[in-house]
C-alpha positions in Angstrom: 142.6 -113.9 -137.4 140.2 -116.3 -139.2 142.1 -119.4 -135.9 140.6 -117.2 -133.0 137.3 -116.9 -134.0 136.8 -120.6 -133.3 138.2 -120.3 -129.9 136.6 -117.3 -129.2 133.3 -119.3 -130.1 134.4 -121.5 -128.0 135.4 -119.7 -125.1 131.9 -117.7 -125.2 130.0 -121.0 -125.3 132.3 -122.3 -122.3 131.3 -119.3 -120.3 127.7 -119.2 -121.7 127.0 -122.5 -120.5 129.2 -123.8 -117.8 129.9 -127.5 -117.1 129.3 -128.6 -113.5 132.0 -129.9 -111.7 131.9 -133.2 -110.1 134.6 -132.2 -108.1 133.7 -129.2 -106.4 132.7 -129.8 -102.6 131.7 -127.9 -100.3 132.8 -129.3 -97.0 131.0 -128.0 -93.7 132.2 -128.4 -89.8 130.0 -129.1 -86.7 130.8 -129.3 -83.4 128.1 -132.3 -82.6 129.8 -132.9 -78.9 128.5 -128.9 -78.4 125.1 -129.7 -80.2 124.5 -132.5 -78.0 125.3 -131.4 -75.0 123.0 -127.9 -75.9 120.4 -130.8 -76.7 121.2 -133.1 -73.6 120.7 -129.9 -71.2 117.6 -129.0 -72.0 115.3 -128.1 -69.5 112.4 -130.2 -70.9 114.9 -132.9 -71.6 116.2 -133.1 -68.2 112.4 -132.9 -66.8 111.4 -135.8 -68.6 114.1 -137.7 -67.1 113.5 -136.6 -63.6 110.0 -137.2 -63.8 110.9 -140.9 -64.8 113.7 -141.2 -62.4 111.3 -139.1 -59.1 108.3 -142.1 -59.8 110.8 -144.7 -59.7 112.5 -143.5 -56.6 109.1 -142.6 -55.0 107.5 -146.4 -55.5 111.1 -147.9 -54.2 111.3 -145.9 -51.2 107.5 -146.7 -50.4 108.7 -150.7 -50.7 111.9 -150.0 -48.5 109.9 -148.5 -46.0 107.6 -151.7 -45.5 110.4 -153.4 -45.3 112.5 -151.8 -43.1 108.9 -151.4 -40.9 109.1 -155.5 -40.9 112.6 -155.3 -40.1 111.7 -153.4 -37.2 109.0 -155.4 -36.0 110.7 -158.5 -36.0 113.8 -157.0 -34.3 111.4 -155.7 -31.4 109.1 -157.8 -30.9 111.0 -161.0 -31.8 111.7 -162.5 -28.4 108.2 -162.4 -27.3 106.1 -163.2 -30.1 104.8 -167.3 -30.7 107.7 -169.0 -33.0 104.7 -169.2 -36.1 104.3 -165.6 -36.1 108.3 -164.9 -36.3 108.3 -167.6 -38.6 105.3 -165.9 -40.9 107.1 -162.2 -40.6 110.5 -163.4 -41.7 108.9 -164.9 -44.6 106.8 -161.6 -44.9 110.6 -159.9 -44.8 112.4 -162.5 -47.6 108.9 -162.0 -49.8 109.3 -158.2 -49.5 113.0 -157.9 -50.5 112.7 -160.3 -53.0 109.9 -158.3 -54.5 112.2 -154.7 -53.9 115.0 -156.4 -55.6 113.0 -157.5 -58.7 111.2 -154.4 -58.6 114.8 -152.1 -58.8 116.0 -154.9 -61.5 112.7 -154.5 -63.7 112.7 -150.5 -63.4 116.8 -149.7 -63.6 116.4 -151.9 -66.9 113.2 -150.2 -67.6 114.3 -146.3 -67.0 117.9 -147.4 -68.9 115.8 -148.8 -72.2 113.1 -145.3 -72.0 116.9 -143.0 -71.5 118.0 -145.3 -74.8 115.6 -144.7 -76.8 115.0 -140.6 -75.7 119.0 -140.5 -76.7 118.4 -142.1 -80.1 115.7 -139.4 -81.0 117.8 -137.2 -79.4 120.4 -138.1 -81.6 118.2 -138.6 -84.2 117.3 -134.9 -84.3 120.6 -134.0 -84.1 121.0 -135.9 -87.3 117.9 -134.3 -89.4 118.5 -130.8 -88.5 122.6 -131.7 -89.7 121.5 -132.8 -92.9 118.4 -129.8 -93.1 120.9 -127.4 -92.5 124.0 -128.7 -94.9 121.4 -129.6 -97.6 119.9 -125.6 -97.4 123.1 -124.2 -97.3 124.6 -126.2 -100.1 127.4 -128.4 -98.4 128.3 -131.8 -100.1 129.6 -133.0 -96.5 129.4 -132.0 -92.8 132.8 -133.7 -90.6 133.1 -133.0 -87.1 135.4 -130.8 -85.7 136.7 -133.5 -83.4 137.9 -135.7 -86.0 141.4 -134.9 -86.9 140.5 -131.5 -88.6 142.8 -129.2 -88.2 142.0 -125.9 -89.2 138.3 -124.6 -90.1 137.5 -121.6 -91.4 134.6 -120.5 -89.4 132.2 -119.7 -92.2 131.4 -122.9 -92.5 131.2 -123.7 -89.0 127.1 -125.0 -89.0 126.7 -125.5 -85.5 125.0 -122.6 -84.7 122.6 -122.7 -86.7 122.0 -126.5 -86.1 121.8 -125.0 -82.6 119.1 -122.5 -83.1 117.2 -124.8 -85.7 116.9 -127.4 -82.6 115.8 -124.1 -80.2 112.7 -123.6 -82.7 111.9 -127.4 -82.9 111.2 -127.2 -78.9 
């Protein structure tokens, strides 16, 4: 009798004050294509974009109109106006489409750098609320559900909630 009591003691303290294990994980899932794509749709998302892209297209249709207006002139009038004044519009007409391709080359590049950088906050807010919501709900590590997981039980399946946390943000 006198052997257990040490064990007992023992077992009692082991209980009393548990260890932490360094081993224990808690894995969570996300589906970040879903959460990106809820983030990518939305309205005000989308907006900003097509406000960007509607100026851009505006300006560029404004300088293809001049053009074409030159176009026009020099394709009517041509044959009966002095050889100086053909000679002045058709550099009037290289001048303008030089200045309508630079202009589409400057604002492509432009729009694609501004839809670059709106992606990586994008993304980047993707990535905050991810680690908000796995560091609140106790997970050691958040994998996505693309990559090579093959079964997941869905209570730990944070993509709703990544979801909703985005809604509120907007």
């Amino acid at each position: 009798m006198p052997r257990k009591i040490p064990l007992l003691l023992a077992l009692l303290a082991a209980a009393a004050f548990p260890q932490k294990s360094k081993n224990l994980v808690k894995i969570g899932c996300i589906d970040i294509q879903r959460v990106i794509e809820k983030v990518a749709g939305d309205k005000l998302l989308k907006a900003m974009l097509e406000d960007r892209k509607g100026e851009f297209v505006r300006v560029a249709e404004e300088k293809s109109k001049a053009l074409g207006a030159k176009r026009e002139l020099l394709t009517k009038e041509g044959s009966r106006l002095e050889a100086d004044r053909v000679k002045a519009l058709k550099e009037e007409l290289l001048k303008l489409e030089e200045e309508l391709r630079v202009f589409l080359q400057e604002k492509s590049e432009a729009l694609r750098q501004k839809e670059e950088a709106l992606s990586y906050r994008v993304l980047q807010a993707v990535y905050d609320h991810v680690k908000e919501t796995a560091v609140k709900s106790g997970y050691s590590m958040i994998v996505d559900k693309s990559s090579a997981v093959l079964y997941v039980d869905p209570d730990v399946d944070i993509t709703d909630e990544v979801i909703k946390a985005l809604d509120k943000e907007r």
